[in-house]
C-alpha positions in Angstrom: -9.0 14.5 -2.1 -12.1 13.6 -4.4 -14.1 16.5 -4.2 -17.0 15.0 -6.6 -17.7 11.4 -5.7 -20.4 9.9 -7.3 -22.4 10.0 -4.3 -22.5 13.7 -4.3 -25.9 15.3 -3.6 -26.4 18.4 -6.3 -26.3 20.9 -3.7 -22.9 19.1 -2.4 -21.6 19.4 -6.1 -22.7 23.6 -6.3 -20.6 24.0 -3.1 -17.6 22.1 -4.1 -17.3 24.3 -7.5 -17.7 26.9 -5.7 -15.1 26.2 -3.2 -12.7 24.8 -6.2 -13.6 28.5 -7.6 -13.0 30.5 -4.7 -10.0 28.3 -3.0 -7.5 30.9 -3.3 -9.6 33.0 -0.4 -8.2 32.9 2.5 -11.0 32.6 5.2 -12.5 29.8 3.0 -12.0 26.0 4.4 -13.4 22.8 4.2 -14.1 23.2 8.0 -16.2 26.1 7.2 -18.9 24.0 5.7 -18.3 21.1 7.5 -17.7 22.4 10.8 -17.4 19.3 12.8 -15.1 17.1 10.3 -12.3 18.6 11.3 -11.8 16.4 14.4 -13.3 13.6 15.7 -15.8 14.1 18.5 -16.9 11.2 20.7 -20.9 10.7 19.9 -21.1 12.4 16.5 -21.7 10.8 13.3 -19.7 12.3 10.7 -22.1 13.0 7.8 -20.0 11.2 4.9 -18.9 8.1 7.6 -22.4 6.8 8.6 -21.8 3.3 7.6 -17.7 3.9 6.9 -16.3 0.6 8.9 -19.4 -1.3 8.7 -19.1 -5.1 7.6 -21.7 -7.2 5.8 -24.5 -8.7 7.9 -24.6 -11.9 5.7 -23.4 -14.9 7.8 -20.0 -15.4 7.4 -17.4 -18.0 9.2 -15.4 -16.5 11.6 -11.8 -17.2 12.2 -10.9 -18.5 15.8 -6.9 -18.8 15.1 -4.7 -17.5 12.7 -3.0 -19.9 10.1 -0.6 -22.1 11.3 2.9 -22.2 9.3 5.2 -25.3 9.9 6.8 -25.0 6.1 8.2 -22.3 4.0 5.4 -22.4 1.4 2.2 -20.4 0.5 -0.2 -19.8 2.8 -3.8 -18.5 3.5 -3.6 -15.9 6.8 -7.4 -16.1 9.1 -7.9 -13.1 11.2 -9.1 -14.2 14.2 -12.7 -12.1 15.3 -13.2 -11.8 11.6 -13.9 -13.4 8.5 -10.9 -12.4 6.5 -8.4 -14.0 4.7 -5.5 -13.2 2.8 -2.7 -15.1 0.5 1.1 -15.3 1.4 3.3 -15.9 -1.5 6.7 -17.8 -0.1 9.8 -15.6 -1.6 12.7 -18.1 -1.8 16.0 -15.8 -0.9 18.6 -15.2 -3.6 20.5 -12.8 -5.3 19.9 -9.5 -7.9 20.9 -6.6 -8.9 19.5 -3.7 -7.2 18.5 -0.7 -9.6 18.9 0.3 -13.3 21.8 0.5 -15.5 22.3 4.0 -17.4 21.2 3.1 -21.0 17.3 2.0 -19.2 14.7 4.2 -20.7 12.9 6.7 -18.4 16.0 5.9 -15.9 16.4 8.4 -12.7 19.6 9.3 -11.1 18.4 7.8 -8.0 18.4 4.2 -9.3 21.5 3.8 -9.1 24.9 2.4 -9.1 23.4 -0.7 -9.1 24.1 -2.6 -6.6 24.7 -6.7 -6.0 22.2 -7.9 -3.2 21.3 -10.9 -1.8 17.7 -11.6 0.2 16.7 -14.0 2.9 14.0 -15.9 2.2 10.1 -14.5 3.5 6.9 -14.5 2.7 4.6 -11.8 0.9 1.2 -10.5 0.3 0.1 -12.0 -3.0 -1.8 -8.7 -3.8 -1.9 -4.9 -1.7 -3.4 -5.0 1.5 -7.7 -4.9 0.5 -10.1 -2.6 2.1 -11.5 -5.9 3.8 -8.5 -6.8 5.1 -7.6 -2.9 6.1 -11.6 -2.6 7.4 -11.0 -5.4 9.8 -8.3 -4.0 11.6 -10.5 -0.6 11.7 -13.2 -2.8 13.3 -11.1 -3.9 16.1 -9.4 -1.3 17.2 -10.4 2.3 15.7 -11.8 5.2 17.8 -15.5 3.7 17.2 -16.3 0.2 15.9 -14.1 -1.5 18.5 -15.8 -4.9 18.7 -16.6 -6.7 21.3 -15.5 -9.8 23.0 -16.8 -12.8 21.3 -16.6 -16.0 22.7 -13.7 -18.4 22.1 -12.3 -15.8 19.2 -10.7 -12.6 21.3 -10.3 -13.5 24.8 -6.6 -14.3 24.0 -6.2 -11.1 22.0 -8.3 -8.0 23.4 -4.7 -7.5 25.5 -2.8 -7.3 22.8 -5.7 -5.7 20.0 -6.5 -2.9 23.2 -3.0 -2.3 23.4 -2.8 -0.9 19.6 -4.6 2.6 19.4 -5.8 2.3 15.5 -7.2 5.0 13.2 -10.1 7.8 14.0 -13.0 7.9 11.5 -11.8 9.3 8.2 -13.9 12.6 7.5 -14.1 12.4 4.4 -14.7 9.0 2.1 -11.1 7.4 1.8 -12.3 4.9 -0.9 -13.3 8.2 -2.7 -16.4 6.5 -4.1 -14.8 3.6 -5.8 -15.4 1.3 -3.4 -13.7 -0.9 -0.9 -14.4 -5.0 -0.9 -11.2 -6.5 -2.4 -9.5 -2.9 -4.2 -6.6 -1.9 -2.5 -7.0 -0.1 0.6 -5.5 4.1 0.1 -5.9 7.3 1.4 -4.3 6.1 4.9 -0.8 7.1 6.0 3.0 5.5 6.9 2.1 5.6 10.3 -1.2 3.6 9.8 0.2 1.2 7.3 2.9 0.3 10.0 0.2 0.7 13.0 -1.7 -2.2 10.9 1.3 -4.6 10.5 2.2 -4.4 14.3 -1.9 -5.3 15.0 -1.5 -8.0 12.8 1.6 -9.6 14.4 -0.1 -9.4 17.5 -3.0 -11.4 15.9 -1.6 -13.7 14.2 1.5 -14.5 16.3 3.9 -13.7 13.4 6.0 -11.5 12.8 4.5 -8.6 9.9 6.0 -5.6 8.7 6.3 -3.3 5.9 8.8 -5.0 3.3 12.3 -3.2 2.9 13.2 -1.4 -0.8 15.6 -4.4 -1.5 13.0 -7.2 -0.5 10.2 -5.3 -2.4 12.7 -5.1 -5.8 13.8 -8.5 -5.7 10.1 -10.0 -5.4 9.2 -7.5 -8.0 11.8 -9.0 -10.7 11.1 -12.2 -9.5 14.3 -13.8 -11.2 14.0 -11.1 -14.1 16.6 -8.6 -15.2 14.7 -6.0 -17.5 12.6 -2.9 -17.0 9.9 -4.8 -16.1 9.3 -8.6 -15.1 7.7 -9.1 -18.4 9.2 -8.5 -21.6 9.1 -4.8 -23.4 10.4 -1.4 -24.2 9.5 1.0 -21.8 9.9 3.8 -24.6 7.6 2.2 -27.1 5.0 1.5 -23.9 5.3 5.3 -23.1 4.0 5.8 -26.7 0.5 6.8 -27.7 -2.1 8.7 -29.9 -0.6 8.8 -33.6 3.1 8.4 -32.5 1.8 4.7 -31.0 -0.5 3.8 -34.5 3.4 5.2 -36.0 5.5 2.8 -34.0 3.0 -0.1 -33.8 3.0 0.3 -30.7 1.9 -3.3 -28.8 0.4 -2.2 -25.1 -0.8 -5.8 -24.8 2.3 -7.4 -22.7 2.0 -4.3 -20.1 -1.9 -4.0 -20.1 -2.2 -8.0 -19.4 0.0 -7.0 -16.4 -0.3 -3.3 -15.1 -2.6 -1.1 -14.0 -1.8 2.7 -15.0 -2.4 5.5 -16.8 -3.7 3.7 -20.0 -5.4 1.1 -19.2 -7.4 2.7 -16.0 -7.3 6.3 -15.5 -8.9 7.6 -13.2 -9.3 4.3 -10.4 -7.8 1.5 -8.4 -8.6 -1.8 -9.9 -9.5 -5.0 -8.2 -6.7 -8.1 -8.3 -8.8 -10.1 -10.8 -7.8 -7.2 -13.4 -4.6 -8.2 -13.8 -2.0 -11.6 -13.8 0.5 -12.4 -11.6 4.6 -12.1 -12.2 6.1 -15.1 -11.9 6.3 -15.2 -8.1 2.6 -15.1 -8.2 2.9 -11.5 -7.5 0.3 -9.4 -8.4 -0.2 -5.4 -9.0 3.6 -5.2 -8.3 3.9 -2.6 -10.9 0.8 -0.1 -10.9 -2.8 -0.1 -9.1 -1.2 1.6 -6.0 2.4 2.3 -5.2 3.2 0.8 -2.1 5.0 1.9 0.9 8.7 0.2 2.3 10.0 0.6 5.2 13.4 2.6 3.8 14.0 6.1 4.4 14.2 7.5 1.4 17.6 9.5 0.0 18.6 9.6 -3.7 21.9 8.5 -2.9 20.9 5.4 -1.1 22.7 3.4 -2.9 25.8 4.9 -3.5 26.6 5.3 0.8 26.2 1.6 1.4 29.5 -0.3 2.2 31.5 -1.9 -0.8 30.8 -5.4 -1.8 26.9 -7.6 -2.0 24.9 -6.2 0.1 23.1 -8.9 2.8 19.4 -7.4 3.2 19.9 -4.2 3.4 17.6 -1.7 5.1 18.1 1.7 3.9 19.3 4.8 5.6 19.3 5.1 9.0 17.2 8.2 9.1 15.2 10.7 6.8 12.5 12.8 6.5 10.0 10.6 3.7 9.8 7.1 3.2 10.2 5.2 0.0 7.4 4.0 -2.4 7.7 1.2 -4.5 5.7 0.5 -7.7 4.0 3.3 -9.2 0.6 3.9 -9.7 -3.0 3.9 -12.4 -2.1 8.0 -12.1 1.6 6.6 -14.0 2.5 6.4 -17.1 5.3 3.6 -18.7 8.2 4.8 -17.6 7.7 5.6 -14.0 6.5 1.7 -13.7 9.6 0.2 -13.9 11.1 -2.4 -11.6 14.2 -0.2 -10.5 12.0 2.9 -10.5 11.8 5.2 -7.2 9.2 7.6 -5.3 9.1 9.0 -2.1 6.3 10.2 0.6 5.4 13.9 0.4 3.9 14.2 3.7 3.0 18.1 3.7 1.7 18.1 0.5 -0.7 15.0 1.0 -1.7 17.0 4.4 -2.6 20.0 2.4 -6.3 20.1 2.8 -6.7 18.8 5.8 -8.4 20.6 8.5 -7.4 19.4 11.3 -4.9 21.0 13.8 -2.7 19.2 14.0 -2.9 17.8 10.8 -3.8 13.4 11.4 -1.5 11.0 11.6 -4.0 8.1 10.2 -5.2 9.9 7.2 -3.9 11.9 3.8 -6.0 14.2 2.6 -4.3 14.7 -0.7 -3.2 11.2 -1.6 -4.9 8.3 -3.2 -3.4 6.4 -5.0 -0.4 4.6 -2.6 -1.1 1.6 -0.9 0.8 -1.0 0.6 1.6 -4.9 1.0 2.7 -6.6 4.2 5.9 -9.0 4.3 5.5 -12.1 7.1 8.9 -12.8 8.3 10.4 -16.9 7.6 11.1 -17.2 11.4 10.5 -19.6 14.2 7.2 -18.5 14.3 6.8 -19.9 10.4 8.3 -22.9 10.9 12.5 -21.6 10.3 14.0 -23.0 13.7 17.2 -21.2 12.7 15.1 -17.8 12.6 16.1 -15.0 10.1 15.9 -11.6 11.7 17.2 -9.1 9.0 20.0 -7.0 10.9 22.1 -5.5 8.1 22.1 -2.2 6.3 
């Protein structure tokens, strides 16, 4: 949690040192300043959400239907009630290798054995779900902003939309102060990310969900074999100060692509930052890391049956979910294709408040994301439909 956005009054900064000085006290909290942030109460404003959810008052064309998909190609997604948009990248299926050989610089015993995988063909979020698209869903069916019924745009869809419980108001500022617009949405949790992809199926009429750790690997390499989808030496990249001015070290292949550690420090960078890999990708490596829908286990890999694997899943249970991709907090090395994270739930609860603790919002994390996968199905425009079924 961002205890000094830039938005921070002077008296707000003197009590957050204070509190960062005196943390260790036992009868000190968050709550004890900001008594009613700890849970959402009907009819109160939370001081630092005032405007948290609101949307622009320019005029702006709102979408009646959804974008319709007849072919497997890219498309633009409309959500209906609102005037967002977002662009679909068609994934042809195919084969790779899954994970990192043992002479890959910066290589975890979790990557591997690699494994030979093949992948159905589906579509993808060109870039991590923005804080417009993630505000629109808010909008429509949070705690407070529900909107209302607008003619010809949500009569066929305040069934489904009111069936879907979404987030409570955040009570602290989620963006942290870097603001929202077209940066990647953060700060919300596993639950919401796959609360958000069943809202938009209902929506849209398609079928959304959190990409698996295969899918999200394979349209990270995009045809590629190395540490990254571009060329370059993860070692050399991990470089810097005088050893880098020693080496020669070039950061210009991984900054024209990546957003971490060296480049952006300390923030979330918008799309435009960055280019695309060549599935027309973007922020695949760095930005945010971005959940899948795995459970995660270091020896995924290893328990799978013998032989290519058809679209796997993951493990059939866990405890914390894969993330994909790393991070701006990473450096180099932890930004590899084949590189792995998981969720640390408890830890990215710590500060919270709340009792219980929320199941819409970390705390403790910002800098994990995610990006939605649209299934190729009868829905868009695959008579034969493609359900993935295999593990």
């Amino acid at each position: 949690m961002n205890l000094f956005p830039g938005e921070l009054t002077k008296e707000g900064e003197d009590a957050h040192l204070y509190y960062t000085q005196q943390k260790k006290t036992p009868e000190l909290h968050c709550i004890n300043c900001h008594l009613n942030a700890g849970h959402y109460i009907e009819g109160y404003t939370h001081g630092s959400n005032v405007t948290f959810g609101a949307v622009s008052s320019a005029p702006k064309e709102i979408f009646n239907e959804p974008a319709v998909v007849e072919e497997f190609e890219n498309f633009t997604e409309k959500i209906p009630g609102s005037s967002v948009s977002f662009n679909m990248k068609a994934i042809p299926g195919g084969t790779f290798r899954m994970g990192s050989p043992h002479d890959e610089p910066f290589r975890n015993q979790d990557e591997g054995p690699v494994r030979d995988v093949e992948i159905s063909a589906f579509f993808m979020g060109e870039v991590e779900v923005t804080w417009d698209e993630y505000l629109a869903f808010y909008a429509q069916t949070s705690s407070e902003g529900r909107t209302t019924d607008t003619e010809g745009v949500r009569k066929q869809l305040v069934s489904g939309t009111d069936a879907i419980s979404g987030a409570t108001p955040p009570y602290g500022q989620p963006d942290q102060g870097w603001g929202m617009g077209q940066r990647p949405a953060i700060s919300f949790t596993f639950h919401a990310a796959e609360t958000y992809c069943r809202w938009l199926s209902l929506v849209t009429g398609k079928t959304y969900r959190l990409p698996t750790e295969a899918e999200w690997e394979y349209a990270c390499r995009a045809g590629t074999t190395g540490p990254y989808f571009f060329g370059g030496d993860p070692a050399k990249f991990e470089r810097t100060g005088i050893r880098a001015k020693i080496s020669k070290n070039d950061t210009t292949v991984i900054n024209t692509y990546v957003i971490y550690r060296e480049n952006s420090p300390t923030k979330t960078q918008t799309p435009d930052y960055v280019g695309s890999n060549p599935f027309g990708l973007k922020n695949m490596l760095g930005n945010v890391a971005e959940f899948c829908s795995d459970w995660y286990q270091p020896d995924a890999y290893s328990i799978y049956p013998e032989g290519t694997l058809i679209n796997p899943k993951g493990p059939e249970y866990g405890e914390e979910r894969v993330i994909r991709g790393g991070s701006f907090l990473n450096n180099a090395g932890a930004l590899r294709c084949a590189a792995r994270d998981y969720t640390r739930t408890e830890t990215w609860l710590r500060t919270d408040p709340q009792m219980p603790k929320s199941i819409w919002w970390y705390s403790d994390c910002f800098n994990v994301g995610f990006r939605v996968v649209c299934e190729y199905d009868d829905k868009t425009g695959n008579p034969e439909s493609n359900p993935i079924t295999s593990r």
